[in-house]
N, C-alpha and C positions, 0 to 999 in steps of 0.2 A: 511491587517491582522496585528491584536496589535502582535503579534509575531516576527514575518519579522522585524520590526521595534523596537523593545523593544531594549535599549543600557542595555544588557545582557549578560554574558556568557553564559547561557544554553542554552545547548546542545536540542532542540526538533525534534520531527520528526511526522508528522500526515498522518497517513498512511488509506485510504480508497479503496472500490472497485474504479475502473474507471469509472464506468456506476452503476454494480448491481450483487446481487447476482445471484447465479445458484443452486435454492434450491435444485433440484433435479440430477445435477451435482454430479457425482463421483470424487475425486482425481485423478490430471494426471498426477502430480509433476512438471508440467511446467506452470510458470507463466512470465508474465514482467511486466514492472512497466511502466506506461503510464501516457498522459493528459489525465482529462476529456474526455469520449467518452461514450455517453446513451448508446450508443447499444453492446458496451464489455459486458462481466459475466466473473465470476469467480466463484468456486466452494468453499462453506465453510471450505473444508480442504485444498483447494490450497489458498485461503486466510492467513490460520492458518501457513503455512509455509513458506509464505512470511513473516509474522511478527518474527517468532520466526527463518528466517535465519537473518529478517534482526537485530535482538537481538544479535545473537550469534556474525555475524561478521558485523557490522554499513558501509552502503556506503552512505548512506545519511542524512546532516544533514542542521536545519533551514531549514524544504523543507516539502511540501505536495506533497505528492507520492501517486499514484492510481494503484491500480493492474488488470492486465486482465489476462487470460487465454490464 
């Protein structure tokens, strides 16, 4: 990834499902952050609050991060 390697100081972070959404999933307020794995979901409002906890307080950084349920 030209990211990983870029001799840069900024700060990124790329954050994806682990697998896929869960269109029809409801919110359950629990998520974690995972490798790749096809068969996780996650639900588009538990998606939305992983991005904006990890906004509010940053644990990760120069990192792709994947969310599950």
């Amino acid at each position: 990834m030209v990211l990983r390697t870029a001799a840069t100081a900024l700060d990124w972070l790329v954050v994806s499902p682990a697998g896929d959404f869960d269109h029809e999933g409801t919110r359950s307020g629990r998520y974690t952050t995972a490798t790749v794995d096809a068969a996780a979901r996650v639900s588009c409002s538990d998606f939305a609050i992983a991005l904006l906890d990890e906004i509010d307080t940053p644990r990760h950084h120069r990192a792709h991060i994947g969310v599950q349920a």
